[in-house]
C-alpha positions as CSV (number, residue, x, y, z in Angstrom):
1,X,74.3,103.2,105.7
2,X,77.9,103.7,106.7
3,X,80.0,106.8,106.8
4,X,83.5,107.6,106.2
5,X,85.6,110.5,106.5
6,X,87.2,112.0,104.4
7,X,90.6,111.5,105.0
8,X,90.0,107.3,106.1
9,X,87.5,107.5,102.5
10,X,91.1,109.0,100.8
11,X,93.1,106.5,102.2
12,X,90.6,103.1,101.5
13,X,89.2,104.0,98.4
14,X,89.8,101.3,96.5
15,X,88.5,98.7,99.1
16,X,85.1,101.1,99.5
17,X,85.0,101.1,95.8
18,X,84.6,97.8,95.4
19,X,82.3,97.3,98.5
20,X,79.6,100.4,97.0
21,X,80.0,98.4,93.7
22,X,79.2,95.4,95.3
23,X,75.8,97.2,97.0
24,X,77.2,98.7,100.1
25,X,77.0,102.2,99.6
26,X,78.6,104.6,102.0
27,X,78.5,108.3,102.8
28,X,81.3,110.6,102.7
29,X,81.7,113.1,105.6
30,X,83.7,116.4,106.2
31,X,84.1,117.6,109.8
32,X,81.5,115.3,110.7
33,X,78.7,117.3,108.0
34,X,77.8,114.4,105.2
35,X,78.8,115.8,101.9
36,X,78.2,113.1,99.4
37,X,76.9,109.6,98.7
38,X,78.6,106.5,97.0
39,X,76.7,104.2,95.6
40,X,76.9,101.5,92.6
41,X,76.0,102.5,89.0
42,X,72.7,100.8,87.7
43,X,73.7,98.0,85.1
44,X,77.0,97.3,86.9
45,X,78.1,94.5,88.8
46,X,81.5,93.5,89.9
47,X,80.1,90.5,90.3
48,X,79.6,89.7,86.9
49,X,81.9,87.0,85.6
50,X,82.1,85.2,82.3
51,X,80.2,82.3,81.9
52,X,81.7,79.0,81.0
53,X,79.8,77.3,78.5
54,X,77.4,80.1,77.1
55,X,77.8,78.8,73.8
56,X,76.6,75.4,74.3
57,X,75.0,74.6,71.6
58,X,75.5,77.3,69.3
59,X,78.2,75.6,67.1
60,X,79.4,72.3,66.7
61,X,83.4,70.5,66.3
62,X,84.4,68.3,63.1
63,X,85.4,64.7,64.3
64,X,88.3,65.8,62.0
65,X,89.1,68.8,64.2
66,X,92.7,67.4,65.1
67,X,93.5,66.8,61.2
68,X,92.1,69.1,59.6
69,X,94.3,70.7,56.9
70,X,97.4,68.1,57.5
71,X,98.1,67.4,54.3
72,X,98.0,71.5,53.9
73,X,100.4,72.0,56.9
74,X,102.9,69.1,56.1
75,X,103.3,70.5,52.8
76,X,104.5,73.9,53.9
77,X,106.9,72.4,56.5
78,X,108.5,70.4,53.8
79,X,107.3,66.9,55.7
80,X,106.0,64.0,54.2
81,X,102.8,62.7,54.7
C-alpha cells in the first residue's frame, strides 16, 4: 500500500480520490508517522456507468409512434390535415 504525505496528499487529492475509489487505497503520513488510511466505501464504484439497453424488453413502441396524436397537434397549430 502506498503512502503520501501530507502536504503532496493536500495538493493531489482529487487524483488519489479517485484512484482509492477505484481500489487503490493509500496511507496518509505526517513527518513520516502514518496517521490515517484512505480507502473506497463498500457499495461504491466509480466505475459504475449506466447501462445502455437495461430496459430491453420491459416495454414495447407503437408502429404509430411517429403519428401518434397528429390530428391532435395539427389542430392546435391551426394546420390542416
Amino acid at each position: 500500500m502506498r503512502t503520501v504525505n501530507i502536504h503532496d496528499a493536500k495538493t493531489h487529492l482529487s487524483r488519489l480520490v479517485e484512484e482509492a475509489a477505484k481500489g487503490e487505497s493509500f496511507v496518509i503520513a505526517k513527518a513520516g508517522r502514518p496517521m490515517v488510511k484512505v480507502t473506497a466505501l463498500e457499495g461504491t464504484s466509480a466505475s459504475t456507468t449506466r447501462r445502455i439497453g437495461f430496459m430491453a424488453g420491459e416495454f414495447t413502441v407503437p408502429d404509430d409512434f411517429d403519428r401518434w396524436a397528429a390530428d391532435e397537434i395539427a389542430e392546435m397549430f391551426g394546420a390542416a390535415k
